[in-house]
C-alpha positions in Angstrom: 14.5 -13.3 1.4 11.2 -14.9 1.1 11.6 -15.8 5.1 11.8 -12.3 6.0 8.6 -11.9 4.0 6.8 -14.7 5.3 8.1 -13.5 8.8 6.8 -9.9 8.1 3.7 -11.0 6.8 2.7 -13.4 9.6 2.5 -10.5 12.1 -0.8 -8.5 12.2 -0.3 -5.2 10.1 -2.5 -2.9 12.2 -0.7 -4.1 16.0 2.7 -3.5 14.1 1.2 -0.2 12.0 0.4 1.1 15.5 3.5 0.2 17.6 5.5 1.7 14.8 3.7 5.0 14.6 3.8 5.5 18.5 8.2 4.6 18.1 8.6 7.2 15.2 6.1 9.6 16.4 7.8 9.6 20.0 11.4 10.0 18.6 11.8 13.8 19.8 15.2 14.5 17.9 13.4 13.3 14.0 14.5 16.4 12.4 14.4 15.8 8.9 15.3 19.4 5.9 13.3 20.3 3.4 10.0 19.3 2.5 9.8 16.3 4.3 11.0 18.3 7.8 7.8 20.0 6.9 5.4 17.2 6.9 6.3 16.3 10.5 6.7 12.8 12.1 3.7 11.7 11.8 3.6 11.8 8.4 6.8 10.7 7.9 6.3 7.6 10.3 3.3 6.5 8.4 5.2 6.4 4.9 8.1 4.8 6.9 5.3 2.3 8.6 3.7 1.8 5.0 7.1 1.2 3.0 8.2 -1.8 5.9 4.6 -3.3 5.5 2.8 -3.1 2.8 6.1 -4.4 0.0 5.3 -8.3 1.5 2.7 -8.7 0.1 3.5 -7.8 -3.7 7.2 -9.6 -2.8 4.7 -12.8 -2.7 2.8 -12.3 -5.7 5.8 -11.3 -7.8 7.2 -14.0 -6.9 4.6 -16.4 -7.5 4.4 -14.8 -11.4 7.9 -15.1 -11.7 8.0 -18.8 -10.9 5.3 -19.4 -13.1 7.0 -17.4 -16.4 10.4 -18.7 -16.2 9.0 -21.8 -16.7 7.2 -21.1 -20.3 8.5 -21.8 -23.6 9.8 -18.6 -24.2 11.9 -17.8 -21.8 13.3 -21.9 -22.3 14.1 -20.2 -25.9 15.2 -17.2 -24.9 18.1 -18.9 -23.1 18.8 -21.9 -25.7 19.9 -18.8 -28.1 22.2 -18.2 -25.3 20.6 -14.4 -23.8 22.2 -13.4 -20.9 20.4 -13.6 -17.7 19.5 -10.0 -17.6 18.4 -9.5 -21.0 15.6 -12.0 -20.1 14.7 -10.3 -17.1 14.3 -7.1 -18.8 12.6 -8.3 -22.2 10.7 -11.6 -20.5 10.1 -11.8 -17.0 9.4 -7.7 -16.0 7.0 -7.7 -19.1 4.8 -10.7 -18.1 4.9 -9.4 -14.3 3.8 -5.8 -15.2 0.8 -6.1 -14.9 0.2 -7.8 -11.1 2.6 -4.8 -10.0 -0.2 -2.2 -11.4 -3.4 -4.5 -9.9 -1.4 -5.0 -6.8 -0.5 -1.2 -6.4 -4.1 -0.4 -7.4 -5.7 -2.9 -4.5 -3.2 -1.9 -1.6 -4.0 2.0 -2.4 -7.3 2.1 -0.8 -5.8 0.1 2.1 -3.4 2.0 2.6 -6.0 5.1 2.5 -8.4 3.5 5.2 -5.3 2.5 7.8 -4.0 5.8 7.3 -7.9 7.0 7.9 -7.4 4.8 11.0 -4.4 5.6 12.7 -5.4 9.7 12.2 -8.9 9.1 13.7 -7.0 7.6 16.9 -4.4 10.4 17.0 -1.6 8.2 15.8 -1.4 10.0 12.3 -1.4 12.9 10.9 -2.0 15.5 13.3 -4.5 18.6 12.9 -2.4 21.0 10.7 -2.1 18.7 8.0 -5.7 17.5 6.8 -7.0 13.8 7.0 -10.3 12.1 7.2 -9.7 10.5 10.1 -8.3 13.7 11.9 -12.0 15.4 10.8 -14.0 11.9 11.9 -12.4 12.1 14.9 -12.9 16.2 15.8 -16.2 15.5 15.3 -16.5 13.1 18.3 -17.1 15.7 20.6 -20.7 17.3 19.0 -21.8 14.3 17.6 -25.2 14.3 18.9 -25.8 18.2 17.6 -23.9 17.6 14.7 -23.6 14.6 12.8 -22.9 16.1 9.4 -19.7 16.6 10.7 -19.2 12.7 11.5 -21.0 11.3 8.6 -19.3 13.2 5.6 -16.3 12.0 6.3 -17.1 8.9 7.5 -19.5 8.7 3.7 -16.0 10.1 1.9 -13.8 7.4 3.2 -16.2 4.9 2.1 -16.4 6.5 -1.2 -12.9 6.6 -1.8 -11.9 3.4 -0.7 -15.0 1.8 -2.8 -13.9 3.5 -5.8 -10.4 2.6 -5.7 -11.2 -0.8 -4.9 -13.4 -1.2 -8.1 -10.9 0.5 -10.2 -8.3 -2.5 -8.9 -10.9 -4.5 -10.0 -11.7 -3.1 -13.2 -7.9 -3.4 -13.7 -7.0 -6.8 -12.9 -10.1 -7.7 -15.1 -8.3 -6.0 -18.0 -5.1 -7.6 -17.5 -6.5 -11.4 -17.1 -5.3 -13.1 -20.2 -8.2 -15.5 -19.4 -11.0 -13.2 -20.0 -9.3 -12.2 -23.8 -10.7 -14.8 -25.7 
């Protein structure tokens, strides 16, 4: 499995983000009931393109704090008193890995808010019934000279959000270092 991640996360995110939103936002017959029939391809595509992409990453550091536990002394006694493999996932391994999931969801959020940003400001997201940043950076293109509130706030919300997320990652995965508890 770990092959298909590395493979996955060799390739550059925003050349695949973008050949996968053109794919699903030129299939003609995506016809999809309910509430997700009602937030259109494009929306659609971009969860779709976000799902494939953006798991490697946390796959990688899972991984890495999963190699790391099963090694400690606890999880050695946990299976000398003869616990059964899944018990010690459950009560040892998804404990002690808790908290990269959080710091890892809380860092690819903003990311995920600036592609998306991205992709709508070029036309490739979401498209102008649904609001987006991007989709109200890029309308304002055309009176940018006359009116460059209309490009700035956006532009200055973007930043804002995507700043503040980013620090509250950070403020997170300062919380959860062990290190810094002493």
């Amino acid at each position: 499995m770990m092959r298909v991640v590395d493979a996955i996360y060799s390739l550059p995110d925003m050349l695949i983000i973008i050949l996968l939103s053109v794919i699903i936002r030129n299939q003609k017959n995506l016809r999809l009931p309910g509430v997700l029939g009602r937030l259109g391809p494009n929306m659609l595509g971009i969860f779709i393109v976000f799902g494939l992409l953006y798991w490697v990453g946390m796959a990688r550091l899972i991984r890495g704090q999963i190699l790391s536990v099963k090694n400690e002394d606890f999880v050695l006694a946990a299976r000398s008193i003869g616990a059964s493999p899944a018990r010690i996932i459950r009560k040892h391994l998804l404990p002690n890995c808790i908290s990269v999931i959080i710091i890892s969801t809380a860092l690819q959020i903003p990311a995920a808010i600036f592609t998306e940003s991205f992709l709508s400001f070029l036309g490739l997201g979401v498209q102008i019934p649904m609001p987006s940043l991007g989709s109200l950076a890029a309308d304002a293109l055309d009176g940018v000279f006359s009116y460059t509130y209309r490009l700035i706030i956006p532009a200055v919300i973007i930043s804002l959000i995507v700043l503040s997320l980013n620090l509250f990652g950070d403020g997170l995965r300062d919380a959860f270092d062990p290190k810094l508890k002493t």
